[in-house]
PDBQT receptor file of N, H, CA, C and O in Angstrom, charges set to zero:
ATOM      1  N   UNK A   1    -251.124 -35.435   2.593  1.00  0.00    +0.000 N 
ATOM      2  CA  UNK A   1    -250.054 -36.361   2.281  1.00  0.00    +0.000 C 
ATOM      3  C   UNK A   1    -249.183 -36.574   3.525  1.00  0.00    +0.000 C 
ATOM      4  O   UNK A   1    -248.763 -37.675   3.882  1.00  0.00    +0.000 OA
ATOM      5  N   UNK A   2    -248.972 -35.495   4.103  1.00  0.00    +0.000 N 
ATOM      6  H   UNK A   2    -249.314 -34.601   3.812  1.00  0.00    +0.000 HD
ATOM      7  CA  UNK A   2    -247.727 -35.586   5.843  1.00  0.00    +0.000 C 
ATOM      8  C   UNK A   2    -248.738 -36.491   6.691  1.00  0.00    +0.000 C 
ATOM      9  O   UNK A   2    -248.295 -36.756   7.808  1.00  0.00    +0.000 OA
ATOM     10  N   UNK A   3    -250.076 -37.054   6.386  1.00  0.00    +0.000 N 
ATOM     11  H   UNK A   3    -250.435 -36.839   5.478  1.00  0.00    +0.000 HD
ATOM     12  CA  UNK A   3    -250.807 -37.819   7.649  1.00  0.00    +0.000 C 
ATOM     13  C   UNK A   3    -250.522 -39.124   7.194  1.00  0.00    +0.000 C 
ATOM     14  O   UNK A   3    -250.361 -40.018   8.025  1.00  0.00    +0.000 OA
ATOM     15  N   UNK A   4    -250.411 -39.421   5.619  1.00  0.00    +0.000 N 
ATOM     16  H   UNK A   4    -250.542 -38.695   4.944  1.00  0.00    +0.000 HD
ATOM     17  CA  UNK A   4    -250.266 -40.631   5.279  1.00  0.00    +0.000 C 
ATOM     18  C   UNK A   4    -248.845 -41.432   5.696  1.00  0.00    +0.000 C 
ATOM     19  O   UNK A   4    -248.795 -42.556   6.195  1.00  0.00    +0.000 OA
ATOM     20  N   UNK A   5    -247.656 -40.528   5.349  1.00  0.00    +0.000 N 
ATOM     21  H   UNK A   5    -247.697 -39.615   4.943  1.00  0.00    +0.000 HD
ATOM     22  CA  UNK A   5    -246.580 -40.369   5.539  1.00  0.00    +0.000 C 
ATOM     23  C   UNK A   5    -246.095 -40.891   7.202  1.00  0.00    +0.000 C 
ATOM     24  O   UNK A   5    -245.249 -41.715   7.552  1.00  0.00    +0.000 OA
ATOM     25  N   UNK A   6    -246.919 -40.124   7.909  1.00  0.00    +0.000 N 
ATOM     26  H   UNK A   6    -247.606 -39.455   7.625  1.00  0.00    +0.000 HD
ATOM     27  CA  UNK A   6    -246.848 -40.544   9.241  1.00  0.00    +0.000 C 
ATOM     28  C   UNK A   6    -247.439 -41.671   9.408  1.00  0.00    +0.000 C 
ATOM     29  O   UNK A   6    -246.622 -42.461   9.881  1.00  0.00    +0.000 OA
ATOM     30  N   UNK A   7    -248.123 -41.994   9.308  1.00  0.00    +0.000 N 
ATOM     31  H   UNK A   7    -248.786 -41.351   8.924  1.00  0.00    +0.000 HD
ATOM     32  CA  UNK A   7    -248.902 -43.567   9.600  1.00  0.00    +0.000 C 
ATOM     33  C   UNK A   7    -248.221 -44.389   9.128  1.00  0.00    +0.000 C 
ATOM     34  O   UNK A   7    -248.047 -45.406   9.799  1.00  0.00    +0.000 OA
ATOM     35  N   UNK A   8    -247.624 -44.288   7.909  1.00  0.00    +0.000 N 
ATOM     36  H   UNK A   8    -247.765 -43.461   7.365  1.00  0.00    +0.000 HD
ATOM     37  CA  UNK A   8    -246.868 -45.524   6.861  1.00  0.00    +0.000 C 
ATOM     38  C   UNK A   8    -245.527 -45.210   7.980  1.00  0.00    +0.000 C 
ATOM     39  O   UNK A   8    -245.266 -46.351   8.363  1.00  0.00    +0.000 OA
ATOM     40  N   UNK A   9    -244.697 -44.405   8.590  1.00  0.00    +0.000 N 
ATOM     41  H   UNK A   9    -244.910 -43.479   8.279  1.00  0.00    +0.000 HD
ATOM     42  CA  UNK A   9    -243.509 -44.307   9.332  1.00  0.00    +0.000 C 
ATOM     43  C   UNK A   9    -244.169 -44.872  11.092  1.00  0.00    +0.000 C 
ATOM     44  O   UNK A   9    -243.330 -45.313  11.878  1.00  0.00    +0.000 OA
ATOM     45  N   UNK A  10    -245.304 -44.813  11.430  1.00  0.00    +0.000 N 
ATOM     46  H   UNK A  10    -245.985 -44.455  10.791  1.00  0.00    +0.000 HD
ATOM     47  CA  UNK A  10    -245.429 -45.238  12.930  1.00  0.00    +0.000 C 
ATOM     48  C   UNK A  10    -245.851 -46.691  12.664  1.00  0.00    +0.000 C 
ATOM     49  O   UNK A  10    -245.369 -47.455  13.500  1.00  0.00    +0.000 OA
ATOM     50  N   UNK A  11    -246.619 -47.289  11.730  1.00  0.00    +0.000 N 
ATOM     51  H   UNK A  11    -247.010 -46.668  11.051  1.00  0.00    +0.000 HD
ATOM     52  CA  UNK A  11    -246.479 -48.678  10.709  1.00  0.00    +0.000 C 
ATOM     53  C   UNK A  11    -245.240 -49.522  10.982  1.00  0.00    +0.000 C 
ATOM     54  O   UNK A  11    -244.950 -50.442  11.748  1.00  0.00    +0.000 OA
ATOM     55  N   UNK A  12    -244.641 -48.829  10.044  1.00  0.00    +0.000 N 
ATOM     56  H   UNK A  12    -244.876 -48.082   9.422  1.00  0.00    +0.000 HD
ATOM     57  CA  UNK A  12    -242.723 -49.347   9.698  1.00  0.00    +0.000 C 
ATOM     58  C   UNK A  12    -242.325 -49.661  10.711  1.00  0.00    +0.000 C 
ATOM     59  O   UNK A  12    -241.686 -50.708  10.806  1.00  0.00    +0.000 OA
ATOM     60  N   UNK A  13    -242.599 -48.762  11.945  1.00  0.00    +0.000 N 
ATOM     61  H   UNK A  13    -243.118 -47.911  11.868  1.00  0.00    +0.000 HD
ATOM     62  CA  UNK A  13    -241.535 -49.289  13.252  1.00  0.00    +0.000 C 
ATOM     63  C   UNK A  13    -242.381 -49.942  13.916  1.00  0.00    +0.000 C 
ATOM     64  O   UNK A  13    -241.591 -50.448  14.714  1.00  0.00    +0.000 OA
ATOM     65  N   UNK A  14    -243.770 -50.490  14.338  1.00  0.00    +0.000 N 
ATOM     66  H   UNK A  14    -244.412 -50.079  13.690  1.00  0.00    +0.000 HD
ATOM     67  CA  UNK A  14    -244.578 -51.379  14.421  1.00  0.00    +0.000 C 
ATOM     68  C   UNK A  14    -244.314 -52.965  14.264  1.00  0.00    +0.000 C 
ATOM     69  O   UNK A  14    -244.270 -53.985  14.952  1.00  0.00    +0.000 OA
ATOM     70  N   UNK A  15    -244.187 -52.594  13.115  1.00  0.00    +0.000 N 
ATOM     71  H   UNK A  15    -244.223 -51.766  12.556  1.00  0.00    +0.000 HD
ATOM     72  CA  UNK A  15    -243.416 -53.585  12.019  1.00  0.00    +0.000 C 
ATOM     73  C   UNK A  15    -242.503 -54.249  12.637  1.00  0.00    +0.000 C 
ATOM     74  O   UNK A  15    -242.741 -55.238  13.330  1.00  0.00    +0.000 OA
ATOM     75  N   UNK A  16    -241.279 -53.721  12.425  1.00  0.00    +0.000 N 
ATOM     76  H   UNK A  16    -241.086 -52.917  11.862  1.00  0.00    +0.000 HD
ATOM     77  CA  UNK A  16    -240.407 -53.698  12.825  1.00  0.00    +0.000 C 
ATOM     78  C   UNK A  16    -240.241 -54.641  13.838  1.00  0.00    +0.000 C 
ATOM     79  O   UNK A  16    -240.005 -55.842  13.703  1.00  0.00    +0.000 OA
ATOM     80  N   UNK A  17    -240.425 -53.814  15.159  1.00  0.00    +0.000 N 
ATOM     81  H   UNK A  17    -240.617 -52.839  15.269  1.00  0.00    +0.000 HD
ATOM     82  CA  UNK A  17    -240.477 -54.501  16.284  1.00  0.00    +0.000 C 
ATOM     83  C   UNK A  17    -241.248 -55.797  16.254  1.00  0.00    +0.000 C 
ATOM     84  O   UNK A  17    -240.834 -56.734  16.936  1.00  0.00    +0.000 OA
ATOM     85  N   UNK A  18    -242.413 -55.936  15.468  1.00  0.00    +0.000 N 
ATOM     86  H   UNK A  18    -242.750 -55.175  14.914  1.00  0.00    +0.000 HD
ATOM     87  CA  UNK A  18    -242.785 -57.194  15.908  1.00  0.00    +0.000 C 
ATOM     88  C   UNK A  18    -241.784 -58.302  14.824  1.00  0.00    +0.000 C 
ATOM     89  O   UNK A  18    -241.296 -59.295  15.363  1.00  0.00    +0.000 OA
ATOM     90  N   UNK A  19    -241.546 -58.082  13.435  1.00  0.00    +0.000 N 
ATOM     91  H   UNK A  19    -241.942 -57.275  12.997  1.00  0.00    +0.000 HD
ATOM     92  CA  UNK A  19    -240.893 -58.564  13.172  1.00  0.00    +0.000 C 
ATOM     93  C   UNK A  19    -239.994 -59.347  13.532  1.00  0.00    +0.000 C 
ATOM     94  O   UNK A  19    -239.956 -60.577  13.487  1.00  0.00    +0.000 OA
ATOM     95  N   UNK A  20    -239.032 -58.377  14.006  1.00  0.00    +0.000 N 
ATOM     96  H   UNK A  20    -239.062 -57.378  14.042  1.00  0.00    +0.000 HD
ATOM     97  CA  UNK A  20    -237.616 -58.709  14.860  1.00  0.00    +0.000 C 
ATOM     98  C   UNK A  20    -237.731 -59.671  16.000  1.00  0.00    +0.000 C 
ATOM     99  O   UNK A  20    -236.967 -60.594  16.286  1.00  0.00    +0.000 OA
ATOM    100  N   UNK A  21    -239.084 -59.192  16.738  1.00  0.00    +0.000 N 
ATOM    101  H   UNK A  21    -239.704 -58.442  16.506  1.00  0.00    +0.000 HD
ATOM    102  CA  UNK A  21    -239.193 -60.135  17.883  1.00  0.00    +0.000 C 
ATOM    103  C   UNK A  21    -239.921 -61.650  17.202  1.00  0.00    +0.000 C 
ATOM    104  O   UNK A  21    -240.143 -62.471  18.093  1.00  0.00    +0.000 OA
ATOM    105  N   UNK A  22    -240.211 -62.000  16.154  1.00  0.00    +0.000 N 
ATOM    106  H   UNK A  22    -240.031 -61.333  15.431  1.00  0.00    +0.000 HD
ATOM    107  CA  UNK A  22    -240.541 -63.376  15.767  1.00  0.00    +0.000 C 
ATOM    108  C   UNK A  22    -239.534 -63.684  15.235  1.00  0.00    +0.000 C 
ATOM    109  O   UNK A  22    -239.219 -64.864  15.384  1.00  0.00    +0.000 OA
ATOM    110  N   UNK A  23    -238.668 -62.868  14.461  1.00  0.00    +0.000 N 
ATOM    111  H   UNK A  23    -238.924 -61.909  14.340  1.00  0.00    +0.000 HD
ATOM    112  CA  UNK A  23    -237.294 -63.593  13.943  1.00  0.00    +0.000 C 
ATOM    113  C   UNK A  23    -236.188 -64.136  15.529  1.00  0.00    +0.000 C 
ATOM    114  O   UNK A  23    -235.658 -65.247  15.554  1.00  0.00    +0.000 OA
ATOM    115  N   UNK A  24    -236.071 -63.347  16.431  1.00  0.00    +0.000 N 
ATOM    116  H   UNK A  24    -236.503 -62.445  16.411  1.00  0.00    +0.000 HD
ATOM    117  CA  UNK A  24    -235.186 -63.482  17.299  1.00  0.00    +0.000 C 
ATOM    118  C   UNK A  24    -235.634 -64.783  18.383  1.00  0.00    +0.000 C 
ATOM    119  O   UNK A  24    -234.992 -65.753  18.785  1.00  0.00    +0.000 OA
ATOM    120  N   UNK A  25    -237.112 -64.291  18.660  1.00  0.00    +0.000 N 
ATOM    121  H   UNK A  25    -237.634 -63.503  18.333  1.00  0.00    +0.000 HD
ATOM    122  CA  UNK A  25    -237.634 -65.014  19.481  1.00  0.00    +0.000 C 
ATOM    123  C   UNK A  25    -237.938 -66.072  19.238  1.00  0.00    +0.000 C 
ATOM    124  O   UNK A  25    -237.708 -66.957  20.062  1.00  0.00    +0.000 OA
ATOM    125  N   UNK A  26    -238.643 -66.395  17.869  1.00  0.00    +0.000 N 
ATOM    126  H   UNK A  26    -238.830 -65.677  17.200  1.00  0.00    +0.000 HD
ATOM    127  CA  UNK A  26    -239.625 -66.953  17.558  1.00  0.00    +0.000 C 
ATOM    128  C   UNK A  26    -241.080 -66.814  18.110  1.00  0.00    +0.000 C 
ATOM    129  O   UNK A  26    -241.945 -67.663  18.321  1.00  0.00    +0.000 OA
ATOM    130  N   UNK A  27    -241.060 -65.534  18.264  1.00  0.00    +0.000 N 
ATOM    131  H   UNK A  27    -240.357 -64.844  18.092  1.00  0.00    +0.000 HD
ATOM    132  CA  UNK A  27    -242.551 -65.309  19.300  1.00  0.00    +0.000 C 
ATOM    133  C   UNK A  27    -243.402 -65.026  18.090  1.00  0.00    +0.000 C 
ATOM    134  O   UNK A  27    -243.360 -64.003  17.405  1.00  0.00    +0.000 OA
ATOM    135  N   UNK A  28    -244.275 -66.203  17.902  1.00  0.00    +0.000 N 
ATOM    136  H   UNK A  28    -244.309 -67.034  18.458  1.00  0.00    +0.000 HD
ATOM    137  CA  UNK A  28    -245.621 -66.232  16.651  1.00  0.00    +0.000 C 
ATOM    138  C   UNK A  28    -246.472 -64.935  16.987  1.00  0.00    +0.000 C 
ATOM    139  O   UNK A  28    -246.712 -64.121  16.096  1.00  0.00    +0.000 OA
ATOM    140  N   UNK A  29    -246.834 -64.791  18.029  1.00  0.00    +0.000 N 
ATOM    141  H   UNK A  29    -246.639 -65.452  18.753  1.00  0.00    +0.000 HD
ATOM    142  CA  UNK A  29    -247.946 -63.513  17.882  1.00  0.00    +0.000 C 
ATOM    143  C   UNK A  29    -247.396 -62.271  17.100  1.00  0.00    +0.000 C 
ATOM    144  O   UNK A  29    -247.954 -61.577  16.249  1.00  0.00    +0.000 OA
ATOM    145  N   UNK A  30    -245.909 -62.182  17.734  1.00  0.00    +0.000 N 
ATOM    146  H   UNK A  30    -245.456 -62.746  18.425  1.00  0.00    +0.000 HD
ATOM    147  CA  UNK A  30    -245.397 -60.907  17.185  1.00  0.00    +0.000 C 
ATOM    148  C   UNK A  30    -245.348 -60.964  15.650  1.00  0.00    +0.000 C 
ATOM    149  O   UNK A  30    -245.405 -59.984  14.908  1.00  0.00    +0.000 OA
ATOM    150  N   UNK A  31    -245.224 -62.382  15.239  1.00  0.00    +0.000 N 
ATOM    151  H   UNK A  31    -245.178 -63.179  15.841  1.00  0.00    +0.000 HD
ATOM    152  CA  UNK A  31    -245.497 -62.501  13.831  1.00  0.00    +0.000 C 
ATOM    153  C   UNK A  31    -246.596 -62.159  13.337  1.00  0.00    +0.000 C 
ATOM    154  O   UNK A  31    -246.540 -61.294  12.463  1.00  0.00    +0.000 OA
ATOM    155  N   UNK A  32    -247.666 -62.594  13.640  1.00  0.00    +0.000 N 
ATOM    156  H   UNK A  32    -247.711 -63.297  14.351  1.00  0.00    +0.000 HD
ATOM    157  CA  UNK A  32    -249.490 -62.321  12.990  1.00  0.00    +0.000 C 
ATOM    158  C   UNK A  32    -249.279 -60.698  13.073  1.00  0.00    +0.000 C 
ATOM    159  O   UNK A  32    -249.526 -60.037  12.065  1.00  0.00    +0.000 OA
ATOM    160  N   UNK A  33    -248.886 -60.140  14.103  1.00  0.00    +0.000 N 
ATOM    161  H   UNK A  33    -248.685 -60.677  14.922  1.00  0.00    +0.000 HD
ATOM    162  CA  UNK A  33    -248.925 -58.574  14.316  1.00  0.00    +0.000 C 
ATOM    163  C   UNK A  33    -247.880 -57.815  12.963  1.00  0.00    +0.000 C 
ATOM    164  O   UNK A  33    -248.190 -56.706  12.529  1.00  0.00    +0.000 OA
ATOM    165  N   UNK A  34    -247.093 -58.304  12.610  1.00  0.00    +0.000 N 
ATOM    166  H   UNK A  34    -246.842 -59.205  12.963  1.00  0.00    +0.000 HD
ATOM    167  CA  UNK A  34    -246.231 -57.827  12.109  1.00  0.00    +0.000 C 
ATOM    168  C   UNK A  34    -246.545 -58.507  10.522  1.00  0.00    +0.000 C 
ATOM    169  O   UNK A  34    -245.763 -58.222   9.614  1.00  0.00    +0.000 OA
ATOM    170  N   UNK A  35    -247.327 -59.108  10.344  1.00  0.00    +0.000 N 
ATOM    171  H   UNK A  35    -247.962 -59.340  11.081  1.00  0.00    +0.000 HD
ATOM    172  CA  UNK A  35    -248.086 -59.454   8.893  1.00  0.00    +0.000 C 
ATOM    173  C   UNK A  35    -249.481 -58.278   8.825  1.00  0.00    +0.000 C 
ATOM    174  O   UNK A  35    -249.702 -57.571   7.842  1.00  0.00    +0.000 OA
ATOM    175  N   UNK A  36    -250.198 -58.278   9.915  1.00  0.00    +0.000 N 
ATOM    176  H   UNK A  36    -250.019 -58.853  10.714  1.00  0.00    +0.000 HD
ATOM    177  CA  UNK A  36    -250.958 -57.654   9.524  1.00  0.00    +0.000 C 
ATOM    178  C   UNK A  36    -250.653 -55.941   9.690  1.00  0.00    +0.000 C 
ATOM    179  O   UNK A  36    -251.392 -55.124   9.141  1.00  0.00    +0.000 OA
ATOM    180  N   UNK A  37    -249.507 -55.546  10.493  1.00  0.00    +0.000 N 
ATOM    181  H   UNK A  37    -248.907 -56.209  10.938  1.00  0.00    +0.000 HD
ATOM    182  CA  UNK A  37    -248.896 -54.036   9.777  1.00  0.00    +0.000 C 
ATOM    183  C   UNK A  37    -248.398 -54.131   8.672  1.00  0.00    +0.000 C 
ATOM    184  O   UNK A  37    -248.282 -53.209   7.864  1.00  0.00    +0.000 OA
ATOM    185  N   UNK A  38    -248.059 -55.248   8.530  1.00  0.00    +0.000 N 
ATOM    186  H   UNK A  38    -248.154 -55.997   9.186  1.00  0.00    +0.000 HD
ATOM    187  CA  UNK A  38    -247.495 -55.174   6.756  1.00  0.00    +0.000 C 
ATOM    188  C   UNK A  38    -249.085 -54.666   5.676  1.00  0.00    +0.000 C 
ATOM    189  O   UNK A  38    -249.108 -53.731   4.877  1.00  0.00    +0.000 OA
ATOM    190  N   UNK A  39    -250.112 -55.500   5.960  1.00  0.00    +0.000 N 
ATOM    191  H   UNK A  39    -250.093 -56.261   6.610  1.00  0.00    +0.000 HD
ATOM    192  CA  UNK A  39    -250.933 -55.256   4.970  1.00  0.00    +0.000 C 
ATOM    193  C   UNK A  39    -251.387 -53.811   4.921  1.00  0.00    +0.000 C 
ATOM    194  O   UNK A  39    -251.681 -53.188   3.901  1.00  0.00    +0.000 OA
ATOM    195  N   UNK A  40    -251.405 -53.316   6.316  1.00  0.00    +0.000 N 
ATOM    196  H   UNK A  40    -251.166 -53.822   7.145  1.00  0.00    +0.000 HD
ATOM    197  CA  UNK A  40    -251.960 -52.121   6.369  1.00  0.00    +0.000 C 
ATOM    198  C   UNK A  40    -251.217 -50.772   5.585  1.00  0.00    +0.000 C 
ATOM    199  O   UNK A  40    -251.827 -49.857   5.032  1.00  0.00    +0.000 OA
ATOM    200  N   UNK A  41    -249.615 -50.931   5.708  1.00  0.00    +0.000 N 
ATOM    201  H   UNK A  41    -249.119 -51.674   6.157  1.00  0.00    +0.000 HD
ATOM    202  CA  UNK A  41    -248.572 -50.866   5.212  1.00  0.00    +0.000 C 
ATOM    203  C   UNK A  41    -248.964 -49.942   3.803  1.00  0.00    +0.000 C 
ATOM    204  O   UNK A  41    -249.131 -48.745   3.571  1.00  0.00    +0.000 OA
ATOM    205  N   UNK A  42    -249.014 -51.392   2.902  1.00  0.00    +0.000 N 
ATOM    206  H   UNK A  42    -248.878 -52.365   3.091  1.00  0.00    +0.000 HD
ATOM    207  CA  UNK A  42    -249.316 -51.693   1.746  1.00  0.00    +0.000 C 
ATOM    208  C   UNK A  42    -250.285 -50.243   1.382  1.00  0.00    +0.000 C 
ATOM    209  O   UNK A  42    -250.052 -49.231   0.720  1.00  0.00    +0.000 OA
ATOM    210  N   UNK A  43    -251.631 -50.788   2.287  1.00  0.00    +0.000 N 
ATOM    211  H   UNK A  43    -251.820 -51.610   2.824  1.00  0.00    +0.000 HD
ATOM    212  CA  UNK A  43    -252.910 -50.176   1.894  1.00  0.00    +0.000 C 
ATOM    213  C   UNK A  43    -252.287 -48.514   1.986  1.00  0.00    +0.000 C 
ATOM    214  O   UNK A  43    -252.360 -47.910   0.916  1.00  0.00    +0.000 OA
ATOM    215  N   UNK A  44    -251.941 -48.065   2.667  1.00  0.00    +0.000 N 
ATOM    216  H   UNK A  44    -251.882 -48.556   3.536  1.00  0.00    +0.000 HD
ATOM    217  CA  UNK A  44    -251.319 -47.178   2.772  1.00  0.00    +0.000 C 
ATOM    218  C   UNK A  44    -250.254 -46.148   1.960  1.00  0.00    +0.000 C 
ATOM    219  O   UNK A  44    -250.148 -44.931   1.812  1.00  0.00    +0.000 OA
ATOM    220  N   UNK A  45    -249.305 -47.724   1.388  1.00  0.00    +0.000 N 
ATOM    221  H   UNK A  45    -249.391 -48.713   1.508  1.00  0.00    +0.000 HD
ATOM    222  CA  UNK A  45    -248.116 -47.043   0.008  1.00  0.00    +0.000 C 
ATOM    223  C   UNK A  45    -249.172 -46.544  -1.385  1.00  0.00    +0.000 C 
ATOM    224  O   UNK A  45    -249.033 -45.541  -2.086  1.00  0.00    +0.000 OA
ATOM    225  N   UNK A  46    -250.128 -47.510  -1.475  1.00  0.00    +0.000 N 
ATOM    226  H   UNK A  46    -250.241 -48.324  -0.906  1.00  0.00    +0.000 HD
ATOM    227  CA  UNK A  46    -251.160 -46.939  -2.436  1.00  0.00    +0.000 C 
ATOM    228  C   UNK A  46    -251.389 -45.992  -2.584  1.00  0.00    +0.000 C 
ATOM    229  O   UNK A  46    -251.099 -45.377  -3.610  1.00  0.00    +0.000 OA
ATOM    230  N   UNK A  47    -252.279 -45.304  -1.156  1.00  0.00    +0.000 N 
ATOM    231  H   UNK A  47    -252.515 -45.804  -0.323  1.00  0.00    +0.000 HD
ATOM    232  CA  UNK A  47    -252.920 -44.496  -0.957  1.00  0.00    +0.000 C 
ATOM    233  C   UNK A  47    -251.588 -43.239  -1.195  1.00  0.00    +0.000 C 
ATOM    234  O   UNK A  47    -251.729 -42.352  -2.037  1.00  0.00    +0.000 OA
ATOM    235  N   UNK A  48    -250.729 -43.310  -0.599  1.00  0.00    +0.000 N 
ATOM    236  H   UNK A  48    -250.614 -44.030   0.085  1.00  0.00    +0.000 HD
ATOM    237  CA  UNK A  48    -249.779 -42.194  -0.559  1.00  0.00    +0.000 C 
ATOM    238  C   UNK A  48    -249.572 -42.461  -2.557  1.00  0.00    +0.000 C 
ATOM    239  O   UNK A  48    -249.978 -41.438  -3.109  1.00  0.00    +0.000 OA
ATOM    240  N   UNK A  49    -249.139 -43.382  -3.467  1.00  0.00    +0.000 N 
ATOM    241  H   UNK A  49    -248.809 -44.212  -3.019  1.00  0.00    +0.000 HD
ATOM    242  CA  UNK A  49    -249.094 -43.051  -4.361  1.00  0.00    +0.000 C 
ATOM    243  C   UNK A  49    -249.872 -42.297  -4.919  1.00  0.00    +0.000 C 
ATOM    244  O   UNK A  49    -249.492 -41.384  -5.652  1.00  0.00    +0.000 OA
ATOM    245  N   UNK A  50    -251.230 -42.585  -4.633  1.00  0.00    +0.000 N 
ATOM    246  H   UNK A  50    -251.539 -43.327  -4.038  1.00  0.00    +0.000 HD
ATOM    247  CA  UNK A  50    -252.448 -41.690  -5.438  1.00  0.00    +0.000 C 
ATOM    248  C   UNK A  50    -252.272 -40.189  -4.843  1.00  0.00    +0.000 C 
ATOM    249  O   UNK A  50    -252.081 -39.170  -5.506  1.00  0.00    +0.000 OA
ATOM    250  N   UNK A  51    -252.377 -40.297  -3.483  1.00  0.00    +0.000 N 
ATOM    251  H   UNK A  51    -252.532 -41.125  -2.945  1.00  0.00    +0.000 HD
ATOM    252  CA  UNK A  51    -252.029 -38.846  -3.483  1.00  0.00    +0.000 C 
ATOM    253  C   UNK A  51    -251.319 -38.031  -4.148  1.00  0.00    +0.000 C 
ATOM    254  O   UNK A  51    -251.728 -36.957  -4.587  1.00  0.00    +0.000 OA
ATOM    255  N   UNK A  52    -249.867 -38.608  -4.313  1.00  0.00    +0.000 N 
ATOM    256  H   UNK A  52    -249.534 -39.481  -3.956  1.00  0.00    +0.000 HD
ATOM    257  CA  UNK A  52    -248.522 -38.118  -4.495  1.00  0.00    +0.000 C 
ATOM    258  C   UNK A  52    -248.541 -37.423  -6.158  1.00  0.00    +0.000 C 
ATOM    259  O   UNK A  52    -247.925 -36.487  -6.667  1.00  0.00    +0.000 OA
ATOM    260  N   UNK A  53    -249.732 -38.547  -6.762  1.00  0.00    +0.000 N 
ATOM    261  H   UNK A  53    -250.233 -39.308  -6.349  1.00  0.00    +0.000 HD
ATOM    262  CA  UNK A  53    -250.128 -38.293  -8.346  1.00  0.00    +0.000 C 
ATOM    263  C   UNK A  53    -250.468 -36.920  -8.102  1.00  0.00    +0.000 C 
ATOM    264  O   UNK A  53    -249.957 -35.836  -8.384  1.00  0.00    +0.000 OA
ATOM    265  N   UNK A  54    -251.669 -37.373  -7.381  1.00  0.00    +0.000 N 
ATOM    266  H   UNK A  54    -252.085 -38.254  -7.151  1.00  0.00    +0.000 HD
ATOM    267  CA  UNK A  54    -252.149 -35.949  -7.638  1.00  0.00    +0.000 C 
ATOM    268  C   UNK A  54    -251.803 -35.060  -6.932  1.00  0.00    +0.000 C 
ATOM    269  O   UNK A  54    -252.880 -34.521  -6.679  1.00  0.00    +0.000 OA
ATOM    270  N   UNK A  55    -250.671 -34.227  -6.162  1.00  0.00    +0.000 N 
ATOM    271  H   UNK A  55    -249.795 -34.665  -6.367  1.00  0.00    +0.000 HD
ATOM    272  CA  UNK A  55    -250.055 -33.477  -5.634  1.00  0.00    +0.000 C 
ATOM    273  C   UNK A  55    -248.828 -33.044  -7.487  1.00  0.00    +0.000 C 
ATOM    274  O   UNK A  55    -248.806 -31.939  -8.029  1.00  0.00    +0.000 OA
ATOM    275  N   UNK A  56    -248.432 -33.668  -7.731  1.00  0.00    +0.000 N 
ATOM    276  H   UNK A  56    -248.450 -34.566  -7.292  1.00  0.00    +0.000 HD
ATOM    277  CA  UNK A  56    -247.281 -33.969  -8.737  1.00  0.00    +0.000 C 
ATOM    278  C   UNK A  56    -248.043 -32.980  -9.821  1.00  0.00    +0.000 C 
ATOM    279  O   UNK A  56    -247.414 -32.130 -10.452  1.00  0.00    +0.000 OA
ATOM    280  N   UNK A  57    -249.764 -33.225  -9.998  1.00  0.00    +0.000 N 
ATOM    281  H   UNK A  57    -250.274 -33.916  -9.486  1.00  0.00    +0.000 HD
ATOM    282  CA  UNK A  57    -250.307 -32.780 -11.080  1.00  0.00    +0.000 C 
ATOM    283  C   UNK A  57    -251.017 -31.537 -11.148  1.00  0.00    +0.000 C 
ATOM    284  O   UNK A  57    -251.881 -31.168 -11.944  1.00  0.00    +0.000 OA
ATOM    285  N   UNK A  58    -250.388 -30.844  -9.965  1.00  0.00    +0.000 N 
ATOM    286  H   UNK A  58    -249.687 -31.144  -9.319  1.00  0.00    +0.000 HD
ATOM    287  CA  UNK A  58    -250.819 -29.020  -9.709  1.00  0.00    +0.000 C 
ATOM    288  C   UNK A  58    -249.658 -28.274  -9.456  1.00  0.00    +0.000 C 
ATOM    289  O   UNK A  58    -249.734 -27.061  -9.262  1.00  0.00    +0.000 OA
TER     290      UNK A  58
């Protein structure tokens, strides 16, 4: 669960940064980059939910 945790937190600030730099800049690449950490994101909050189930259920 602490590997998922980490990836979904080095993600977030990924994110982040590219985010910020298409909102500020308008720099499009940083956008595509910062959509597709989002999806990965995602794939990720899943995965940590399922874990988290089953951590919760021992």
């Amino acid at each position: 669960m602490e590997e998922v945790v980490k990836k979904i937190a080095e993600l977030s600030e990924a994110f982040l940064k590219d985010a910020n730099a298409q909102v500020a800049n308008g720099n499009k690449a940083a956008g595509q980059r910062a959509r597709k950490a989002s999806l990965e994101i995602e794939k990720l909050t899943k995965e940590f939910r399922k874990v988290s189930i089953e951590a919760a259920k021992k």
